[in-house]
N, C-alpha and C positions, 0 to 999 in steps of 0.2 A: 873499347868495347870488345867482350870476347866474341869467337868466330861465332858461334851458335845464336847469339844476338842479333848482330851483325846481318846472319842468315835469315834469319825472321825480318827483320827490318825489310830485308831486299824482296822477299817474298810476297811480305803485307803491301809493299809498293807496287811492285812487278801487275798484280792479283789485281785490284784494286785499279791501278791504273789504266789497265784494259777497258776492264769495264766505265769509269768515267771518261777514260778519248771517244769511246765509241756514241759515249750522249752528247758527244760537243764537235764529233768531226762529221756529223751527217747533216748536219745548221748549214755548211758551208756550200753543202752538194744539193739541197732541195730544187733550186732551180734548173740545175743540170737533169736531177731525177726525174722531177717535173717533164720540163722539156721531151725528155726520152718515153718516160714509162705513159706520161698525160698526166690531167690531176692539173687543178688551182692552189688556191690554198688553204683550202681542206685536208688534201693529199699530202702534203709536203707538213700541216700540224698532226698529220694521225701517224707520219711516218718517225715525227718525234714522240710523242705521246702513245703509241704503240709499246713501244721499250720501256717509256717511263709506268705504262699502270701498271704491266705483268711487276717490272722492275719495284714500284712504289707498293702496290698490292701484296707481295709473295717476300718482301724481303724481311718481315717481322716472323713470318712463319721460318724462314729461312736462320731466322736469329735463333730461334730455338731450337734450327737443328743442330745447326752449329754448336749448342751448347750439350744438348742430347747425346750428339754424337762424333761431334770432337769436330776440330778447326781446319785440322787438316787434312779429313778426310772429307768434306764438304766442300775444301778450298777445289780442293782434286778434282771433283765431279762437277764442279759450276767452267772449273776451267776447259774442259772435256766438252759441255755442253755447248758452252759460248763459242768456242771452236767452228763445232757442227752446224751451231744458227750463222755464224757469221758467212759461212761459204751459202747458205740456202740464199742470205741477202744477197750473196756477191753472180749468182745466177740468176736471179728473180725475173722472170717474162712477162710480169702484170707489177703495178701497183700495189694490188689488191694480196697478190702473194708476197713480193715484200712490207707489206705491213703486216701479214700473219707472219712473218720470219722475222720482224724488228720484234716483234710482242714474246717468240721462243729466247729471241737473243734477252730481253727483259727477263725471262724467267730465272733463264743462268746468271743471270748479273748479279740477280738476287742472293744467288748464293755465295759472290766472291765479295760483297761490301764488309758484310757482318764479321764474317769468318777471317778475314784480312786484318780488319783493324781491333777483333777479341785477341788474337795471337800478342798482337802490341800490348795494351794493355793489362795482359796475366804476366808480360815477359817484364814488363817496364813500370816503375813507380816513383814517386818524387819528382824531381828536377829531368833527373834521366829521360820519364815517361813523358815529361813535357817537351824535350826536344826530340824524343823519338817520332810525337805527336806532330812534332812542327816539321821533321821530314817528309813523312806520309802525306801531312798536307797540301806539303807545300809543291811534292811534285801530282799526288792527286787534282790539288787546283789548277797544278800547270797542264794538266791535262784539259783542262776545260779551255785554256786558253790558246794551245799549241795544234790544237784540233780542227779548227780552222783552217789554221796554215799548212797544216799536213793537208787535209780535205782538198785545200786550195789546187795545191800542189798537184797535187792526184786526179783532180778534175783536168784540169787546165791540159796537164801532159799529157795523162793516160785514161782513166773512166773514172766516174763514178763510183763504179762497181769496185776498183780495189782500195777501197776505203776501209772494206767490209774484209777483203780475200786477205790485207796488209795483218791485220790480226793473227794469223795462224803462226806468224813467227814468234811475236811474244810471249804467245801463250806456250807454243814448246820449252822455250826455255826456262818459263814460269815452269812448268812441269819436273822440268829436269832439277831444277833447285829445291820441290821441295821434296823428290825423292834423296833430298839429300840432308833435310831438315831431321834434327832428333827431336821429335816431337811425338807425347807419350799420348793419345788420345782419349779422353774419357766418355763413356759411354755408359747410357741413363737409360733405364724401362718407361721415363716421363712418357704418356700417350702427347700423339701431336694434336692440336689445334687444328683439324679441318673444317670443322665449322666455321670459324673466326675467320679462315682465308677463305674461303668460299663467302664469306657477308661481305668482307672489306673488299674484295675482287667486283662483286658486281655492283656496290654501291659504287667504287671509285667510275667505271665503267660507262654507269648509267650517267653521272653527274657530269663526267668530259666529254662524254657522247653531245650530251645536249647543250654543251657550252660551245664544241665545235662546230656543230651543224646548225645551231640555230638563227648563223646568218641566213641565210639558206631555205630555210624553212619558217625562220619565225616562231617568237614565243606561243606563238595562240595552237598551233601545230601539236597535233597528238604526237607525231614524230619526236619533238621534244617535251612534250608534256609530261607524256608513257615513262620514258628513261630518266628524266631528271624525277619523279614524284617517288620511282621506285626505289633511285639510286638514292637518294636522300632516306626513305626508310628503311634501306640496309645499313646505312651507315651507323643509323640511330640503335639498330636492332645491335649491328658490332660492338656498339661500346655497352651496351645492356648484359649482352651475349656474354663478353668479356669479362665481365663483373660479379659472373654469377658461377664461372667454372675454374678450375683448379691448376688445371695446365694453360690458361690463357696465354696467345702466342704474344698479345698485348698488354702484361701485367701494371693494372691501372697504381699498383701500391708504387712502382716507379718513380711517378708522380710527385709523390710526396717527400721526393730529394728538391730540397728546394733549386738549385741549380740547375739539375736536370728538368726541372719544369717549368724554369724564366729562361735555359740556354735552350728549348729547343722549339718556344713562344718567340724567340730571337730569331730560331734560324727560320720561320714560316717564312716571316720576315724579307730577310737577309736574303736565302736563297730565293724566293718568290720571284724579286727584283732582278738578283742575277739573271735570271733562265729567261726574263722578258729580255733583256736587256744582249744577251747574248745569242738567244734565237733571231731579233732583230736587227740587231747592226748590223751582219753577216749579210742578212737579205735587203736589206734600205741598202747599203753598200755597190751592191749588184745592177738590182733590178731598178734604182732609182738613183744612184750614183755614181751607174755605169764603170765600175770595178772589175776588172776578172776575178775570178773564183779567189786564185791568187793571193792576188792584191790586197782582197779583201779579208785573207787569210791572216796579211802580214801586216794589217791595218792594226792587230789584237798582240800582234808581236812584246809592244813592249810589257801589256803585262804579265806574260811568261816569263820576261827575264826577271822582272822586278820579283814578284813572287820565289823566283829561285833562289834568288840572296838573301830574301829577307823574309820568306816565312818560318823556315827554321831559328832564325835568331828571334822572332817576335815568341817564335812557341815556348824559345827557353827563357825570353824574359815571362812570360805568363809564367811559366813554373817555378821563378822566385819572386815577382812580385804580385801574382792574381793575375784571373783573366779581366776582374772588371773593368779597368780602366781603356784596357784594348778594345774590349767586345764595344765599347763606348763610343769611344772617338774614330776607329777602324771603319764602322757601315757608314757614321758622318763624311767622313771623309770620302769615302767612294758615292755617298749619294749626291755633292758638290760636284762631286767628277761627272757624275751622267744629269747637270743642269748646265754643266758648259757645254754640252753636244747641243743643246735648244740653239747653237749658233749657225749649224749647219743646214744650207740650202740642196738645194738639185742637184747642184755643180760644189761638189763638197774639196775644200780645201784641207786636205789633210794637216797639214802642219800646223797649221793658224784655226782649225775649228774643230778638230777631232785628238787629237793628238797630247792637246793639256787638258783634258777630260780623262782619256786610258789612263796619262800616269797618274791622274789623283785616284782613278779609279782604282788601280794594280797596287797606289801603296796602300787605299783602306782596305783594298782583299787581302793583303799581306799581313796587314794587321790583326784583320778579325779571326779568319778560318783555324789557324792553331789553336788560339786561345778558346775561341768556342768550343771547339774539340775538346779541349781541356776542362773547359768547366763543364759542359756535359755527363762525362762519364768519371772526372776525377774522383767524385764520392760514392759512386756505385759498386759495389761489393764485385769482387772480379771473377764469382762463380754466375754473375749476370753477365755479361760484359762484352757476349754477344749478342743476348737479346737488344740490349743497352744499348750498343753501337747500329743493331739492326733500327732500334724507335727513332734514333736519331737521322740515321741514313734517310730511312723511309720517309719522316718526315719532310727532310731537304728536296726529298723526289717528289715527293706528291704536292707542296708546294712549287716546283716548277711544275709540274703536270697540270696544276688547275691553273696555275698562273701564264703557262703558255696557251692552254685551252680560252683563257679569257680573254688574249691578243683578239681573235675574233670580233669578240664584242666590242672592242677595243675602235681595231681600224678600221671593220668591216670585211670585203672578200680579196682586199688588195692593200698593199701597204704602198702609201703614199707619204708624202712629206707631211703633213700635220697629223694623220693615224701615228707616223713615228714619233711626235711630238708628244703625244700623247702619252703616249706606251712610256717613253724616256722619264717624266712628271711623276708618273704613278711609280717606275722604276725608283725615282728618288726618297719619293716620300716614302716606299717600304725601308729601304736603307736608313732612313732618321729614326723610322719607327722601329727598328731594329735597334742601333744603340741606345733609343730613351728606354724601352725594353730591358734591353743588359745592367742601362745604369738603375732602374730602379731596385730589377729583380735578383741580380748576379750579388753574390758573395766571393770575397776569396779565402779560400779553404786553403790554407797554405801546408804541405807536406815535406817531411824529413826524403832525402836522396836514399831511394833503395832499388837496385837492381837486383831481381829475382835471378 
C-alpha cells in the first residue's frame, strides 16, 4: 500500500474512531454519572440519546458537506469541534448541561462519520476497497466494544469526567496527520439542505423524546402526546420535503441501488440490536450483577479482540466472494449469542453464562459489519460517497437512538433481571431479522481490484 493510502486509511480510522468510542464509552459511566450529577434512568438514556439525535439528525446534512466541500476539510472542523464539546462534558456541573454538551459533541460527530469513510471509498476500489473497508470496521467496531473497558477503567480509578477530557489526545494527533494528508479538496456552489436538517432534527427529537419519558408520564399525557404527534409529522413532511427539491441532503434516488436499500433495511436491524444490547449489559452488569465499572468493562473484552483478527479478513473475503453470504449467517450468529445470556441470574456467572454468548456474539459482529459496509456503498457512484456513507451511518445511529429510547418501554424506570430478559429476545430476534434481510435482499456485485 503506497504511503499516501496508507495515510487515509490511518486518518478515516483515527476520525471515525473518536467519534464511535465516545457512543460506547459513556454506557459504562451512567451510573457513576448518575450517582454524581442525579438523574434515574432517564438521565443516563438522554445522556446517550443526546449525542445519538444531534449525531443521527445532522450527519446526512453533514454528508453533503463533505461532498460540497471536500473531506478533509470537514474532517478538520468536526475534529476541532468534538474536541471543544468533549471538554464542556468533561466539566459539566448539572446533568442537564451535560446533556446539552453530549447533543454539541453529536453535532461534531456528525461531521467525522461521512467524511471518514468517503475519503476510503474514492481512495479504494475492488478487492483493495473491501479490505480497506474491513480495517476501518473492524477497529471502528472495536471501538464499541473496547469503550467499556476504557470507561470502566476511567471510572473505577479516576472519574467519570475523563472519559470525555481522554479524547483531546486522539484527536490532536488525528489533526496532525491530516495536515499531512495530500488531499486535493473539491468544492461545489450545491446550496445546503436546511430545511431537510431542521424537519429530520425535530421529528427525530419529538419521537425519542416521547419514547423516553413516557414511563414517566404515560401515553395518555400531552407531555408525550404533543412530541411524539408532531415528531412523527416532520418526519413524514422530511421524506415529502426531500422528494421535491434538488439538493436533498437525503437523495431518495439512492434508493434505488438495490444493495444499498436491502444493506441499510439490514443494518435498522442489525444495529437496532446491537445498541440494546450494548447500552444493557454494561448496566444489568453493575447495577444488578454487582460488577465494578471495570469489570464490567472487561466482561465485553473478548469481542474486541475477536473483532480485531477477524474483521479485516471477513472484509476481504466479502471483496472476492459477495457480502451476501456473511451479511446472512454473521447477525444469526450473534443473535444465538444474545439467547445464551437468557442463562443469566442476579449472581451472574461469567464463564459458564455470559462468556459463550460474547464469543458467538464478537464472531457474528465480525462477520457482518465489513461486509455490510461493502455491500452498502460498493455500487454507489464515488462522487456520492459521502452522502452514501452519511445515509448509512445515520441510519445505524437512529436505529440505536429509537431502539435504545424503547429500552424504556421495554423494562420500565429500572432494569431488573427479566426487563433484561426482555430487552436480550428482542435483541435477538432483530439480529435474525437482519440476516433473513441480507439473505433475501443482498446481491453480490463482484468487482475487478483497483486502487486509485
Amino acid at each position: 500500500m503506497k504511503r499516501q493510502l496508507r495515510l487515509v486509511l490511518i486518518v478515516s480510522i483515527m476520525a471515525s474512531f473518536v467519534a464511535f468510542l465516545d457512543g460506547s464509552v459513556v454506557n459504562v459511566a451512567l451510573p457513576a454519572i448518575a450517582s454524581n450529577l442525579g438523574g434515574g434512568l432517564a438521565v443516563q438514556q438522554w445522556v446517550v440519546d443526546a449525542y445519538l439525535i444531534t449525531l443521527g439528525s445532522l450527519i446526512l446534512l453533514a454528508g453533503s458537506l463533505s461532498d460540497i466541500f471536500g473531506r478533509k476539510r470537514v474532517l478538520t472542523y468536526g475534529l476541532i469541534g468534538f474536541g471543544a464539546a468533549s471538554i464542556l462534558c468533561a466539566i459539566s456541573p448539572s446533568s442537564t448541561f451535560l446533556i446539552v454538551a453530549r447533543g454539541l459533541q453529536g453535532l461534531a460527530g456528525a461531521l467525522l462519520v461521512p467524511s471518514s469513510l468517503a475519503i476510503i471509498i474514492s481512495s479504494f476500489s475492488g478487492k483493495a476497497q473491501g479490505k480497506a473497508i474491513g480495517q476501518w470496521t473492524a477497529w471502528t467496531g472495536i471501538s464499541f466494544i473496547i469503550g467499556p473497558l476504557l470507561g470502566g477503567f476511567l471510572v473505577d480509578t479516576l472519574s467519570w469526567r475523563y472519559i470525555f477530557a481522554i479524547n483531546i489526545i486522539p484527536i490532536a494527533v488525528c489533526l496532525y496527520l491530516i495536515s499531512r494528508l495530500e488531499l486535493k479538496d473539491k468544492i461545489s456552489k450545491t446550496k445546503l439542505d436546511t430545511g431537510g436538517a431542521v424537519l429530520c432534527s425535530l421529528g427525530l427529537f419529538g419521537v425519542v423524546f416521547a419514547l423516553i419519558e413516557q414511563p414517566y408520564f404515560g401515553w395518555s399525557s400531552v407531555v408525550i402526546l404533543a412530541p411524539l404527534i408532531l415528531g412523527l409529522i416532520a418526519l413524514v413532511a422530511f421524506v415529502f420535503y426531500e422528494s421535491k427539491i434538488s439538493n436533498a441532503m437525503l437523495p431518495l434516488s439512492l434508493f434505488k441501488v438495490r444493495n444499498f436499500s436491502a444493506g441499510n433495511i439490514a443494518t435498522i436491524s442489525i444495529y437496532g440490536g446491537l445498541s440494546i444490547a450494548t447500552f444493557l449489559i454494561v448496566i444489568f452488569l453493575q447495577q444488578v450483577g454487582g460488577f465494578s465499572a471495570l469489570n464490567a468493562g472487561l466482561a465485553l473484552m473478548p469481542v474486541t479482540l475477536v473483532m480485531f483478527f477477524l474483521s479485516s479478513q471477513f472484509g476481504k473475503l466479502a471483496g472476492k466472494y459477495g457480502p451476501r453470504l456473511f451479511m446472512t449467517f454473521g447477525p444469526i450468529v450473534a443473535g444465538v449469542g444474545f439467547l445464551l445470556m437468557l442463562s443469566m441470574n442476579t449472581h451472574v456467572n461469567y464463564l459458564t453464562e455470559l462468556l459463550p454468548g460474547i464469543l458467538l456474539f464478537a464472531l457474528g459482529l465480525s462477520m457482518t459489519v465489513a461486509p455490510l459496509t461493502s455491500a452498502v456503498l460498493g455500487d454507489i457512484d464515488t462522487r456520492h460517497s459521502g452522502i452514501a456513507s452519511a445515509v448509512n451511518n445515520a441510519v445505524a445511529r437512529i436505529a440505536g437512538l429509537i431502539t435504545i429510547a424503547i429500552v424504556g418501554v421495554i423494562v420500565g424506570s429500572k432494569i431488573d433481571l427479566i426487563g433484561f430478559q426482555k430487552a436480550i429476545i428482542i435483541t435477538a430476534i432483530l439480529m435474525f431479522a437482519g440476516g433473513i434481510i441480507s439473505f433475501v435482499g443482498i446481491r453480490n456485485n463482484l468487482q475487478k481490484e483497483v486502487v486509485k
